[in-house]
C-alpha positions in Angstrom: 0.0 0.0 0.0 1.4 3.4 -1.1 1.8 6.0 2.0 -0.6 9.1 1.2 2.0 12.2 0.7 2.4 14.9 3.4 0.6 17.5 1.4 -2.6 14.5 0.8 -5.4 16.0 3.0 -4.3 19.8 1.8 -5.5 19.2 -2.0 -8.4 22.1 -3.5 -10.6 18.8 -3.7 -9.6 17.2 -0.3 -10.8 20.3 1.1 -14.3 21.2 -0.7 -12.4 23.9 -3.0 -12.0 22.6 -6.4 -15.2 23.9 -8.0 -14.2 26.8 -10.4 -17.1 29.4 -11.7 -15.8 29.2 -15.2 -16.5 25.5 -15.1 -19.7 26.4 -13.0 -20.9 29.7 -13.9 -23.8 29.9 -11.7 -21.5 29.2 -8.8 -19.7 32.4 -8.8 -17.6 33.8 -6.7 -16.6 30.4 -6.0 -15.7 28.9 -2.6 -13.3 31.2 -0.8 -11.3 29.8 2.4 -11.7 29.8 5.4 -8.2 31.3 6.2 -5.0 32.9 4.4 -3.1 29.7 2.3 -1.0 29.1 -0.4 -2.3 28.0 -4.0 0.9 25.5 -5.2 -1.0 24.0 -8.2 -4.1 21.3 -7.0 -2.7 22.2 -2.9 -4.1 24.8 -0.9 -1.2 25.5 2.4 -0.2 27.1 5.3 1.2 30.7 5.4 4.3 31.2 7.4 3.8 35.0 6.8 1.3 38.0 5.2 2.7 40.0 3.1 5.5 40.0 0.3 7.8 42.7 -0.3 8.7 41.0 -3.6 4.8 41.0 -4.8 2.0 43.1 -6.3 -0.8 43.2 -3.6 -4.2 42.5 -6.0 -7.3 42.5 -4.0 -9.7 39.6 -4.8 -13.5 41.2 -4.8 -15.0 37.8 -7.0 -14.0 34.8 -8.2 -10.4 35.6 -7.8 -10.9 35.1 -4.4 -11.6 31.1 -5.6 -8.1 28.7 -5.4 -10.2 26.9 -8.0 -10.8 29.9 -10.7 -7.2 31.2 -10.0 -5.8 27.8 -10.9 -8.3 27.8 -13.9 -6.8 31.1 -14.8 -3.2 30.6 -14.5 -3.4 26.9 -15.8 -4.9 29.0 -19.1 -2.3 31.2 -19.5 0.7 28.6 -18.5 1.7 29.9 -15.1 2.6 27.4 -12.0 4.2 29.3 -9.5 3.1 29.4 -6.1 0.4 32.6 -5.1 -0.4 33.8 -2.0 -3.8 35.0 -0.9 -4.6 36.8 2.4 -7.7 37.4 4.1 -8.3 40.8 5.1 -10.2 43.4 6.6 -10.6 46.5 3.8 -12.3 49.3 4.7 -14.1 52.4 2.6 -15.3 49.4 -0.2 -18.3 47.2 -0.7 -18.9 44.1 -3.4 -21.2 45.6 -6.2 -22.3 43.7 -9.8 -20.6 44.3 -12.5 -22.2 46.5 -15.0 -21.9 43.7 -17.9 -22.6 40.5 -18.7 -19.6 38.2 -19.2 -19.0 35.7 -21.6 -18.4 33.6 -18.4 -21.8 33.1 -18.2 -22.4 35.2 -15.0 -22.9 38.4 -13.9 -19.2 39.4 -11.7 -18.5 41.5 -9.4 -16.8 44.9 -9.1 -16.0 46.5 -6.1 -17.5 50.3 -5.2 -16.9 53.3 -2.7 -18.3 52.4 0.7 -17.8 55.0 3.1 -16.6 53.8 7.2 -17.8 50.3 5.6 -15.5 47.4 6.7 -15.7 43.7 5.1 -13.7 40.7 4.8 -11.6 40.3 1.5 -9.0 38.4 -0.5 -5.9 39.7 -1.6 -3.8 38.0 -3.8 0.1 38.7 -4.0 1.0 38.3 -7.5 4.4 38.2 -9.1 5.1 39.7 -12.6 3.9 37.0 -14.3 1.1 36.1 -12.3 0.0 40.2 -13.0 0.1 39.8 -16.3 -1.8 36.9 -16.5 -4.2 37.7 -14.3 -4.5 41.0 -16.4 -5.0 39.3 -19.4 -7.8 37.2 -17.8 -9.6 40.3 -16.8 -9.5 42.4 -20.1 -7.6 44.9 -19.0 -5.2 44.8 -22.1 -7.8 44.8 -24.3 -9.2 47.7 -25.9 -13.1 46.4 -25.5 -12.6 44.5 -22.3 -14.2 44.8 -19.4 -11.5 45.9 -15.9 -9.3 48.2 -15.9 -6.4 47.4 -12.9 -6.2 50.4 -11.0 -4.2 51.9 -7.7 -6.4 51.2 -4.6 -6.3 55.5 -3.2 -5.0 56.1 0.3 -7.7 58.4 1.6 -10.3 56.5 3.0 -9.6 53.5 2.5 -7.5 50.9 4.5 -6.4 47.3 4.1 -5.5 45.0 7.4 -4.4 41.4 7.6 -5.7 39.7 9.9 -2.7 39.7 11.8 -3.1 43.5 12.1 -0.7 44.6 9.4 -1.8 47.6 6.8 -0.8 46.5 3.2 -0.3 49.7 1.2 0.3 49.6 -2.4 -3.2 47.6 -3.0 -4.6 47.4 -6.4 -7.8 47.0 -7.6 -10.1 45.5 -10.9 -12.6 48.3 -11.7 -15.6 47.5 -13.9 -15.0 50.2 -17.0 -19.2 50.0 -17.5 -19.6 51.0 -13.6 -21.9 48.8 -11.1 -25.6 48.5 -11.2 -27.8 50.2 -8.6 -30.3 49.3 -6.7 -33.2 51.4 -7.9 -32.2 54.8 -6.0 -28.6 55.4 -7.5 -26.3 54.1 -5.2 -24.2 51.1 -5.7 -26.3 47.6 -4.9 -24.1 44.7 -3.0 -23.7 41.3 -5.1 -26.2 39.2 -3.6 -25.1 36.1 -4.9 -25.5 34.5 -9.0 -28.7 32.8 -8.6 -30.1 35.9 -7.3 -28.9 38.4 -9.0 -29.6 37.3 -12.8 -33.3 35.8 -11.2 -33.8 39.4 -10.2 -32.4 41.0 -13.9 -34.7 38.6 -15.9 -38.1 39.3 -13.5 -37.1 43.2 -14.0 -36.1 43.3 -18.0 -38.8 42.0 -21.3 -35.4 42.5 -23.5 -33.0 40.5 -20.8 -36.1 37.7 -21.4 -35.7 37.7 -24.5 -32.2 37.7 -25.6 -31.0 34.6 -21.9 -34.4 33.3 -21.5 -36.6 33.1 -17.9 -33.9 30.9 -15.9 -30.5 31.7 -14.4 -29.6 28.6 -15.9 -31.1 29.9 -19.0 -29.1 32.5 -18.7 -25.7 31.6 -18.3 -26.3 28.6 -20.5 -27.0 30.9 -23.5 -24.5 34.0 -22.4 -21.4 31.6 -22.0 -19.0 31.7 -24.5 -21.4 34.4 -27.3 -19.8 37.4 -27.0 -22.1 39.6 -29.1 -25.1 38.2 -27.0 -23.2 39.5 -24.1 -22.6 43.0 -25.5 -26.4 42.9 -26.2 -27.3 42.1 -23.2 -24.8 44.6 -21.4 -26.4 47.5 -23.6 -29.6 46.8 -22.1 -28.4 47.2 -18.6 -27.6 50.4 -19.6 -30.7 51.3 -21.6 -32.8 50.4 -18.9 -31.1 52.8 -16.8 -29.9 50.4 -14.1 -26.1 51.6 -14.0 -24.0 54.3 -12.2 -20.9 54.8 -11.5 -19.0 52.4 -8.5 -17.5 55.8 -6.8 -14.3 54.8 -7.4 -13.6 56.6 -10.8 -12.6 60.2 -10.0 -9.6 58.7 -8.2 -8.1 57.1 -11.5 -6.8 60.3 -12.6 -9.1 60.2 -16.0 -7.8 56.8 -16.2 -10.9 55.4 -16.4 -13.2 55.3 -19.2 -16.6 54.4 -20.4 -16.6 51.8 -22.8 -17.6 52.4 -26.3 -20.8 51.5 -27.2 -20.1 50.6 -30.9 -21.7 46.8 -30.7 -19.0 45.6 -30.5 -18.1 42.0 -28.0 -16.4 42.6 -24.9 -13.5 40.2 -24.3 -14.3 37.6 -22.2 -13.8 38.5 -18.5 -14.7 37.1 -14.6 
C-alpha cells in the first residue's frame, strides 16, 4: 500500500475547494477559504507570513478570491508558480455587480466606494507574471474589455491582515461600465449568482428575450457568445440600471466608459 504524501489531505478537492465558476458559472464567486493559504498548483497550504515585499498586492472582490478559478486562470495562461492569498479586513469598499454580462456566463463582481464600511476580503500577491496573467484574464489589455487594474487610493480606504498589518500599495479590478444600482442610484451589493440574474430577468422584457426566464437559461445561452453579451450589457444600460461604483474620479481620468459601438467585450470574470 502506497503511503498518502504529506501535502494528501491539503489538495483544493480534499478540502471542498476545487469547483471553479468558469467550469460552474452559476456558482460564482466560487468557494473562498476559510483562512490565508498558499495555492501550489491542486494544494491549498499554510502561510508562514502575510505579506511580500517582492509581490503586487491584488485585492480579490470575486471569483479571484476562488483557489479553483485562479488555478483555472493561470493553468490557461501557463503559469505554475506558487500565489499567495490573504484574508483581510478592507475598509471604505463594498462588493457591487458588475455593470456587464460576461461571456463567463455570469454576472461578476466589481468593487464600489463604501464610506466607514469594513468587510472581509481576498488579496492576492502576484508576481510579474502572475500580474500579467491575471491582467490578461480580466480584459484589462484589451481595448473592449471589461477591468481596468487600478491603484487602490490612500484616503479613506485601509487594508489590514488579519494579523493587524496595513498592506499599502493595493490594487484593484474596476468595472470600466460601472456597477448596477439598486433602484435609488447608489451602488447595490452582489447578492449572490442565482439571485442576482433571477432578479435581472423578472425586471427586464429584453433580458427575457435575448437569456431566457432561468438563471440557468441565462448563463447557458450568455457563456461563450460574446455579441449576445454585448447585447445584453447595452440593455443594462438602456434600462437605466447603472452608475458609476465611486471609485472613478480617483483614476486620474484613467478610467473610461466603454464604447458603445456593438462591439463583443472580451471575455472576462
Amino acid at each position: 500500500m502506497t503511503s498518502p504524501g504529506p501535502h494528501a489531505g491539503r489538495t483544493l478537492e480534499a478540502l471542498g475547494l476545487a469547483v471553479a465558476p468558469r467550469d460552474s458559472p452559476l456558482s460564482y464567486p466560487g468557494i473562498w477559504p476559510a483562512e490565508s493559504g498558499l495555492l501550489d498548483g491542486d494544494l491549498w497550504l499554510p502561510l508562514s507570513r502575510h505579506t511580500f515585499e517582492d509581490r503586487v498586492p491584488v485585492l480579490a472582490v470575486g471569483s479571484n478570491a476562488c483557489p479553483a478559478q485562479l488555478r483555472h486562470k493561470m493553468r490557461e495562461y501557463e503559469v505554475s508558480s506558487p500565489i499567495p492569498l490573504v484574508r483581510t479586513r478592507v475598509t471604505g469598499l463594498d462588493v457591487g455587480v458588475s455593470a456587464h454580462v460576461s461571456a463567463m456566463g455570469y454576472m461578476s463582481a466589481s468593487p464600489f466606494r463604501a464610506p466607514g464600511h469594513t468587510r472581509e476580503l481576498f488579496v492576492t500577491w502576484l508576481d510579474r507574471v502572475q500580474l500579467a496573467a491575471m491582467d490578461a484574464s480580466e480584459g484589462v489589455t484589451a481595448p473592449a474589455g471589461s477591468f481596468d487594474r487600478l491603484p487602490l487610493p490612500d484616503a479613506g480606504f485601509r487594508v489590514e491582515t488579519d494579523s493587524g498589518e496595513r498592506v499599502d500599495g493595493v490594487h484593484l479590478y474596476v468595472n470600466r461600465r460601472g456597477v448596477l444600482h439598486d433602484g435609488t442610484g447608489t451602488p447595490r451589493p452582489h447578492p449572490g449568482e442565482r439571485a442576482v440574474i433571477g432578479e435581472l430577468l423578472a425586471a427586464s422584457a429584453r433580458l427575457r428575450e435575448l437569456f431566457g426566464t432561468t438563471p440557468e437559461e441565462f448563463s447557458e445561452r450568455a457563456r461563450g457568445d460574446l455579441r449576445l453579451c454585448a447585447a445584453g450589457t447595452r440593455v443594462l444600460a438602456q434600462e437605466g440600471w447603472t452608475t458609476v461604483s465611486g471609485l472613478e474620479k480617483d483614476t486620474e481620468g484613467r478610467w473610461t466608459a466603454a464604447p458603445d459601438d456593438g462591439a463583443p467585450p472580451s471575455p472576462s470574470p
